[in-house]
N, C-alpha and C positions, 0 to 999 in steps of 0.2 A: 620281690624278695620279701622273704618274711619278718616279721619286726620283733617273733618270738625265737625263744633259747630255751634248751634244754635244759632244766635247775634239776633233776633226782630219778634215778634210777633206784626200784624197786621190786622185789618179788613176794609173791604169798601161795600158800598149795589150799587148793578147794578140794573136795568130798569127789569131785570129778573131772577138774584140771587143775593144771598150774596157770598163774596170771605172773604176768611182766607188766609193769608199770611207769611209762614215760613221763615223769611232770615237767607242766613245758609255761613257761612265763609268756602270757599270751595264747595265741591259736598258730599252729603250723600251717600252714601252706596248702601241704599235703604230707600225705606215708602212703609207705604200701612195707610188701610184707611178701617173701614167698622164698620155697625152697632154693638153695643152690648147693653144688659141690662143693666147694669152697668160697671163703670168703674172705675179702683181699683189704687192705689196706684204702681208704681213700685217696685218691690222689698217688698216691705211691707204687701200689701194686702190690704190694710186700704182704704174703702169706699169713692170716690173723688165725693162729692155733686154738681147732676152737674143740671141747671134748666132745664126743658123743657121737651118735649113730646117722644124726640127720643134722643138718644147719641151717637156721631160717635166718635169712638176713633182713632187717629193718631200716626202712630209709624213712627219716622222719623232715620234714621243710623248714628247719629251724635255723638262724644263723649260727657262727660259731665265737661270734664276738657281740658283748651288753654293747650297750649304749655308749660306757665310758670307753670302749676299746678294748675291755679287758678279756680273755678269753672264757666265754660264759661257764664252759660245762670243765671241770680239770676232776676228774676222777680220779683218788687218791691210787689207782690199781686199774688199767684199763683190761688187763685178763681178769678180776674179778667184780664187775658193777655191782651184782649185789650176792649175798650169800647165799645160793641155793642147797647145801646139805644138808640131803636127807628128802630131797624133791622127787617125787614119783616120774615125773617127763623131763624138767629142765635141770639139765647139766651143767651150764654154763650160760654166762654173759658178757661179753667181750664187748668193748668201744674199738669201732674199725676208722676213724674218724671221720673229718669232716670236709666238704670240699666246695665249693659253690652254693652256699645256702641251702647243705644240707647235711646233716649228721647221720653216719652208719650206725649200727650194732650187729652183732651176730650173735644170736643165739644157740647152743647147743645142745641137741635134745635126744632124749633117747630112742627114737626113731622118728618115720614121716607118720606122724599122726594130726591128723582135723587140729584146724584152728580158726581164731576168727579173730579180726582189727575192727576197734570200735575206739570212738573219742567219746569223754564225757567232760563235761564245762566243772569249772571250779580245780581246788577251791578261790576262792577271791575274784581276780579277772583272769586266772591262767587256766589251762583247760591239761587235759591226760588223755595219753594215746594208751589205749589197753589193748594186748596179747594174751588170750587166753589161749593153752593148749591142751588137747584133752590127753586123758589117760589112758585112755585105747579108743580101737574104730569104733 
């Protein structure tokens, strides 16, 4: 299991996608990333309302409790992570939560358009899982 936690949820629009941005205290485990029809609740089951045309869900290898026991990631808004209005492709970002040493999102976009999962180190010792998604084929 992983010894890293999710610390921030982030969005930004580029000249030719959108980016999502996972900052994660430490290195995850693992993610992955891929479309689905809906996207559910961790552990629950329970239907995570998410806007748009397409839904990418994200599983990131993170725990869901620090060190002290405390729950690492508490989003003050779990249907909205970060502010996307006014974003060419992404609609939404939703926390689906967390379940066995690993933490959901679903992202909702305005259709199934290309994308790509990439980690970069930093800053400090913690490292970011990036979602870039394009603007069209």
């Amino acid at each position: 299991m992983s010894t890293a936690t999710l610390a921030t949820v982030r969005a930004g629009r580029h000249a030719c996608f959108d980016r999502v941005v996972f900052d994660v205290t430490g290195t995850p485990t693992s993610y992955s990333a891929h479309y689905v029809s809906n996207v559910f609740r961790a552990g629950a089951g329970h239907l995570v309302p998410i806007r748009g045309g397409a839904k990418l869900e994200i599983m990131l290898g993170v725990r869901a409790f620090n060190d002290a026991g405390h729950w690492a990631f508490q989003p003050a808004n779990d249907s909205e992570l970060a502010n996307v209005a006014g974003f060419r492709t992404v609609r939404q970002i939703a926390y689906a939560g967390d379940t066995e040493g690993a933490a959901w999102v679903g992202i909702g976009l305005r259709a199934r358009l290309p994308f790509r999962v990439f980690t970069l180190d930093g800053p400090g010792s913690g490292s970011r899982v990036v979602v870039d998604i394009a603007h069209r084929w």
